[in-house]
C-alpha positions in Angstrom: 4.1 -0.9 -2.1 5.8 -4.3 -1.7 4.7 -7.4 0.2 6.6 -9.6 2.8 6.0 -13.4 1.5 6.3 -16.5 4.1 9.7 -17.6 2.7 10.9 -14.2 3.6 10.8 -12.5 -0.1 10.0 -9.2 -0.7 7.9 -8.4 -3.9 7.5 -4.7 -4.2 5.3 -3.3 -6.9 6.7 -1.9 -10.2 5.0 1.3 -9.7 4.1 4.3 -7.5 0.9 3.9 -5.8 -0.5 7.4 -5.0 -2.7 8.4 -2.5 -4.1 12.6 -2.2 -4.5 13.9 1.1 -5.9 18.0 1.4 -3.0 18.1 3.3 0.1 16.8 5.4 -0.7 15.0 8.1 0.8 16.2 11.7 3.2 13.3 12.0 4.4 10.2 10.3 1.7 7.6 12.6 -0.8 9.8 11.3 0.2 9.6 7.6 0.3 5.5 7.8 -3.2 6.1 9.4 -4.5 7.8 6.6 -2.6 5.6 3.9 -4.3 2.6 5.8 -7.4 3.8 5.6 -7.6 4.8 2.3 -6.0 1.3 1.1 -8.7 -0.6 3.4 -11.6 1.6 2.7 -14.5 -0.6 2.2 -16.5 1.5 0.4 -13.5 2.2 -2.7 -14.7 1.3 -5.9 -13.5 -1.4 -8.0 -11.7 0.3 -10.4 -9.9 2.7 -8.0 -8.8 -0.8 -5.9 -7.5 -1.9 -9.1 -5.2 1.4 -9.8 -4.0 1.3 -5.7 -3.5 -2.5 -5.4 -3.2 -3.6 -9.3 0.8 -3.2 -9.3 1.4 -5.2 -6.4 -1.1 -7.7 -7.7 0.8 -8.2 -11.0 3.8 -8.8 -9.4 2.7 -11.6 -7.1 1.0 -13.1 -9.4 4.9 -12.6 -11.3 6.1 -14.5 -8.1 3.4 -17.3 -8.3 1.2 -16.1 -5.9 -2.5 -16.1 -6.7 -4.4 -13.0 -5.0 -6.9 -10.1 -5.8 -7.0 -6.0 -4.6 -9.9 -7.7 -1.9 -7.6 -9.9 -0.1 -4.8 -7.6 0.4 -7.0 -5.2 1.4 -7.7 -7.2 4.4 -4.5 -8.5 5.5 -2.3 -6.3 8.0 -0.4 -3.2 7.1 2.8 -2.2 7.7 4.3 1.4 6.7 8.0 1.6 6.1 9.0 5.5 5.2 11.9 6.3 3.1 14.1 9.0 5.0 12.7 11.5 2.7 9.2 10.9 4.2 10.6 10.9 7.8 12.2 14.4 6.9 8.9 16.0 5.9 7.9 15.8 9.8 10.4 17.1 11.9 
């Protein structure tokens, strides 16, 4: 996970963030869908919004930006795949 700041840095999270699916989704839209959901689900308890959203908080906070797992939640999504990702839907 990474985020784009106004000056144009990109702070990316130290660590994997995970999310399990039963299984693969029938394209990549419908993968980003399902990450987006899961990031943005109201209902996710605090400690599981702190193990999605705590790497990416540390290392804002790293960059001098002050935010919490409730704020990103909120602000818009973006998914960028890795070619590895793009090859698992042909």
């Amino acid at each position: 996970m990474f985020a784009d700041l106004s000056d144009g840095e990109r702070v990316a999270a130290p660590e994997v963030t995970t999310i399990g699916s039963p299984e693969l989704p029938g394209s990549f839209d419908e993968l980003a869908n399902v990450i987006r959901q899961a990031l943005s689900h109201d209902g996710l308890a605090a400690r599981h919004r702190g193990s999605f959203w705590g790497p990416l908080v540390r290392a804002l906070q790293d960059a001098g930006v002050d935010t919490d797992a409730e704020t990103l939640m909120r602000l818009p999504f973006r998914a960028e795949p890795e070619s590895e990702v793009l090859a698992l839907f042909p």
